[in-house]
C-alpha positions in Angstrom: 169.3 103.6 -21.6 168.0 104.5 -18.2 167.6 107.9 -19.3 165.9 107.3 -22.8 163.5 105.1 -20.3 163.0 108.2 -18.1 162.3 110.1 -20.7 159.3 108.0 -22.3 158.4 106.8 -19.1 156.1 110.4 -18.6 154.8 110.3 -22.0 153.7 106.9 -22.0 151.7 107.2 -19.0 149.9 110.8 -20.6 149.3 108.5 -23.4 147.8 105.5 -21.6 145.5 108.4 -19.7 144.0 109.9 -22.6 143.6 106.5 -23.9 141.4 105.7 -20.7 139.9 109.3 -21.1 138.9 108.8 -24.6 137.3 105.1 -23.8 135.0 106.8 -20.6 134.0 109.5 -23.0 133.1 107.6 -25.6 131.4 104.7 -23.5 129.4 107.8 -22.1 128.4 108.6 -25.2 127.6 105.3 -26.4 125.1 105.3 -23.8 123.4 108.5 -24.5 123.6 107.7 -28.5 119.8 106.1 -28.2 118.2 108.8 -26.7 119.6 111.2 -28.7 118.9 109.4 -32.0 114.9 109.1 -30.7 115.0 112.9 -30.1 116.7 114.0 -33.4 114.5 111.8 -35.4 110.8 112.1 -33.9 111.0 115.7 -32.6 114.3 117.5 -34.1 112.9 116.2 -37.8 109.7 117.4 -37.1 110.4 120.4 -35.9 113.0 121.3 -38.8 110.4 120.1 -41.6 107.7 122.1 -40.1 109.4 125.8 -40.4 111.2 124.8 -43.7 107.1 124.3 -44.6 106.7 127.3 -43.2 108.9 129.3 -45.6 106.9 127.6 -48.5 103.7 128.0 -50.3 102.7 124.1 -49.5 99.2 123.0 -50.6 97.3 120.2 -51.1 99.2 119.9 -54.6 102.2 119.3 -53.3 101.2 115.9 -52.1 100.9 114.9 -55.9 103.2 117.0 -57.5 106.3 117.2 -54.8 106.6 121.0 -55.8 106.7 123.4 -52.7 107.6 126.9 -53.7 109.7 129.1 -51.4 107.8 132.0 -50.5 110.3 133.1 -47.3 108.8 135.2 -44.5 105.6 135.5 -47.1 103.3 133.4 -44.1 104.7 135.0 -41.4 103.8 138.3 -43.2 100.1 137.2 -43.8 99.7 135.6 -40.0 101.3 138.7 -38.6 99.1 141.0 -40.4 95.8 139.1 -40.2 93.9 141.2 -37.6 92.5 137.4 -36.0 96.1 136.8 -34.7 95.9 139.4 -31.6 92.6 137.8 -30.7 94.1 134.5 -31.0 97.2 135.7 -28.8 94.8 137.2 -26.5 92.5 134.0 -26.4 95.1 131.6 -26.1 96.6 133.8 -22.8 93.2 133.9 -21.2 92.7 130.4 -21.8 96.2 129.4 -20.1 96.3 131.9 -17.7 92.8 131.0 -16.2 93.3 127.4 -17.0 96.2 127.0 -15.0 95.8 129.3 -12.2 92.5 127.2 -11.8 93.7 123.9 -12.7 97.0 124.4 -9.7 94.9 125.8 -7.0 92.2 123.1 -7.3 94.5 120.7 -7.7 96.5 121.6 -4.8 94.0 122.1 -2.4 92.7 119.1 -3.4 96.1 116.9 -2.9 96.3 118.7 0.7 93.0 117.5 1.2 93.2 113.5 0.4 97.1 113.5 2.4 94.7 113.5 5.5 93.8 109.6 5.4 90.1 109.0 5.9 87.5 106.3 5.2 87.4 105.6 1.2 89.9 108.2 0.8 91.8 105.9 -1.8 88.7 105.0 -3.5 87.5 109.1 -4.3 91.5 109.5 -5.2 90.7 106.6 -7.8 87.5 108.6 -9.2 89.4 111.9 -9.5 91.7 110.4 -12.1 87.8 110.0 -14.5 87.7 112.9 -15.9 92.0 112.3 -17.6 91.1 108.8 -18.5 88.2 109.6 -20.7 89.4 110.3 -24.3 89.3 114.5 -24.7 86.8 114.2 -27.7 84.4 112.2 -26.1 84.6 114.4 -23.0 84.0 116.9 -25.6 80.5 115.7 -26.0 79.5 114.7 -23.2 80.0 118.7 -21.9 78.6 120.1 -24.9 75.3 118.0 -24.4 75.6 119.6 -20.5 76.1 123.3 -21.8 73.8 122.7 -24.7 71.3 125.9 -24.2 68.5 124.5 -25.2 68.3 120.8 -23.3 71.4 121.0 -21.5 72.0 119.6 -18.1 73.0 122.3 -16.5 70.3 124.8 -17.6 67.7 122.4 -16.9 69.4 122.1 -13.3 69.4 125.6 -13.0 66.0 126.2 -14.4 64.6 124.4 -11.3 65.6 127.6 -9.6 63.7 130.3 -11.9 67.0 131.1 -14.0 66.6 131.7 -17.7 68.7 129.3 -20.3 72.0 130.6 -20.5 74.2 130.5 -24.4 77.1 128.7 -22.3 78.6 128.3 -25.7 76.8 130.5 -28.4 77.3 133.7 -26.6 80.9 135.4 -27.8 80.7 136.6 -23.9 80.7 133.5 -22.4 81.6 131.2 -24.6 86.0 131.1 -23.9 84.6 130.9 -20.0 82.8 127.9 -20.5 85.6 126.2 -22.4 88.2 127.2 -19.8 85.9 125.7 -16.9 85.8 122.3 -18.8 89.9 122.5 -19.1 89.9 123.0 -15.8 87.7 120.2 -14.9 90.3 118.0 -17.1 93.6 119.1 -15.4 92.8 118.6 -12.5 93.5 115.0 -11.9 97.0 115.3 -13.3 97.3 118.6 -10.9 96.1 116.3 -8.1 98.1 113.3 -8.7 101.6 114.8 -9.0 100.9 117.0 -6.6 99.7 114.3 -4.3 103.1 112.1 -5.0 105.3 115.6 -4.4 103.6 115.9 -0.7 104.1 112.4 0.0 107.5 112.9 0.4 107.7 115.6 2.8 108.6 114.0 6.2 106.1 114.4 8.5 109.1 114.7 11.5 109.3 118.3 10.0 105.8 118.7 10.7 105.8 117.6 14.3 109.2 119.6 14.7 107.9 122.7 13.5 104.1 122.8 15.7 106.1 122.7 18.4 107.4 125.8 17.6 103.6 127.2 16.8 104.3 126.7 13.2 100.7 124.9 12.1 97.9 125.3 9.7 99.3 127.9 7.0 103.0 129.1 8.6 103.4 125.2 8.4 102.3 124.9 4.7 104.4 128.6 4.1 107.4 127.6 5.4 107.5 123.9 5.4 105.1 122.4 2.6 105.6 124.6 -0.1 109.5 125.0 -0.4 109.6 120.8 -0.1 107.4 120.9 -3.2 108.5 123.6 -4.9 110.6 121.3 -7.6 107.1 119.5 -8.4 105.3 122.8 -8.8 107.7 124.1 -11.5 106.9 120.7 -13.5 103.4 120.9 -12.7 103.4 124.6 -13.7 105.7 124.4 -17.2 104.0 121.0 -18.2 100.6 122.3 -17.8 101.4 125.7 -19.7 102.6 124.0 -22.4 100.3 121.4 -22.5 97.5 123.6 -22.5 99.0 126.1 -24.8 98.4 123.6 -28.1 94.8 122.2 -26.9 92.9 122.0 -29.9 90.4 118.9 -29.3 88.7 120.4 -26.3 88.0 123.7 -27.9 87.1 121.9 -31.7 84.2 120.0 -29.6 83.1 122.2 -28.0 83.0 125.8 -29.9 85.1 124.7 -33.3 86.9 128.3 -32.4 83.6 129.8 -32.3 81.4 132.2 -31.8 82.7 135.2 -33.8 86.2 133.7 -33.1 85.7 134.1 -29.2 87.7 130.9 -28.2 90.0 130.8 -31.2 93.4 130.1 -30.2 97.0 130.1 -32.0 96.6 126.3 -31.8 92.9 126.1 -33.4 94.1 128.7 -36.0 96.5 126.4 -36.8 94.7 123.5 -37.1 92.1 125.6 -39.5 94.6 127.0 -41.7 96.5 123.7 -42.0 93.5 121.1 -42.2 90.5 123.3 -43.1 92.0 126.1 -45.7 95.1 123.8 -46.4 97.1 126.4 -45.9 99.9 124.1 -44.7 102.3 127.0 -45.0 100.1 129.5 -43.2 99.5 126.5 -40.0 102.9 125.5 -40.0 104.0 129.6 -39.2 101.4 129.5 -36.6 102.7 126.3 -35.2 106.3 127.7 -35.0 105.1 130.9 -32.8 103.5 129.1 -31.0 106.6 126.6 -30.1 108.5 130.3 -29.9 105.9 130.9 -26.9 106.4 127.7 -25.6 110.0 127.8 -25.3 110.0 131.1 -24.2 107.9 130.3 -21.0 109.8 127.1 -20.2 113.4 128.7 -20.5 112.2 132.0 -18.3 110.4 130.1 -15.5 113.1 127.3 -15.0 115.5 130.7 -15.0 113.5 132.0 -12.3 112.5 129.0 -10.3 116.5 128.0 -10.3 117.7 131.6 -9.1 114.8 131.0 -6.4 115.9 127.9 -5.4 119.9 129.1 -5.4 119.1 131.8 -3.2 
């Protein structure tokens, strides 16, 4: 009898184990099941539905009639082939490139600047946060009435000083650097404020460590501000590039894509083909590259940024 017990005595204890195992894995996933459930059905759905629509011919018919044809790679043929798509690829990288370069380095210097505490410097930090509160198509307006060449603000401002009205948004020259400067204009609060909240929490002991070592001004911001925030800036960086990749309000305000197509993007091609041609099959291809592009940025930059901060 002692032995039998010896011998089940091992196997009962593995058993009770994996028991225990099996209850902590499950409670974890118990806990996780929510916020996968909310993913999988608002963003996983979506995202399936829209390159299965992609791979039909959908139409406005297809709302009454349910019938979708499959057409397979038939829109990505015609987007591909469509001569507008290297503009809009080459648009839509201008227009994040100089929106974000912008958009950072404003932001940045201007989150160094308010970390110095001065009279009402709470109260202009307040007013900086304007320009992201006001609804994007109503700051639309208001910046096409400024640009406006005939009665705009800004020409009349500059008129003062002898120069000559200028097509801020009729010329095909000018008109993707005017749209950029008024997406700069609206990220930089959000630059500012997370930016702001990353160099609140670098110790200022570091600071008063390092000058007296001779490190001030920029060998302090080099070597002490910038790796602290450095975390921040890669979420500042990947949600601003993404973000700014599928703007479509701003630029529909402004331009509607125009002139000659200078400030159409992949995301206002999109938007026509889907809700202007009805070409829901033709938009929802466009949509899917640009997620492609989206996801390609995010992956490679968090690649980088984590080998950086490894090393």
């Amino acid at each position: 009898m002692t032995s039998v017990s010896a011998r089940l005595g091992p196997g009962t204890a593995r058993a009770t184990r994996r028991r225990r195992h099996v209850g902590r894995y499950f409670t974890r996933w118990l806990f996780v099941a929510p916020a996968v459930l909310f993913v999988l059905v608002f963003f996983g759905y979506p995202i399936v539905q829209n390159v299965v629509m992609s791979l039909q011919n959908y139409t406005t018919t297809t709302f009454y009639t349910g019938v979708a044809p499959w057409v397979g790679g038939a829109n990505y043929s015609a987007v591909f082939s469509n001569p507008l798509f290297w503009t809009t690829v080459i648009n839509t990288a201008l227009f994040t490139v100089g929106s974000i370069v912008l958009q950072f380095s404003l932001g940045l210097g201007l989150a160094l600047f308010f970390k110095r505490h001065f009279p009402l410097s709470g109260f202009l930090r307040s007013l900086l946060l304007l320009p992201w509160l006001i609804p994007l198509i109503a700051s639309a307006a208001v910046w096409k009435w400024i640009l406006d060449q005939g009665s705009g603000a800004l020409n009349q401002f500059l008129g003062i000083f002898g120069v000559h009205a200028i097509p801020w948004l009729v010329s095909p020259n000018l008109a993707l650097l005017a749209v950029i400067g008024v997406n700069i204009w609206l990220g930089i609060p959000f630059n500012t404020t997370i930016l702001y909240s990353g160099l609140q929490g670098v110790p200022e002991e570091l600071y008063e460590a390092a000058s007296l070592d001779g490190a001030v001004g920029w060998r302090a911001f080099w070597h002490i501000t910038w790796p602290s925030i450095r975390s921040v800036v890669s979420v500042v960086i990947v949600l601003g590039v993404v973000y700014t990749l599928k703007v479509v309000d701003i630029i529909l305000g402004l331009t509607g894509g125009g002139p000659a197509n200078s400030t159409q993007t992949l995301a206002t091609w999109a938007y026509q083909n889907s809700f202007v041609q009805f070409a829901f099959g033709r938009g929802a291809a466009i949509s899917n590259v640009l997620i492609v592009v989206s996801l390609l940025f995010a992956i490679v930059y968090l690649y980088i940024n984590r080998k950086a901060v490894d090393e």
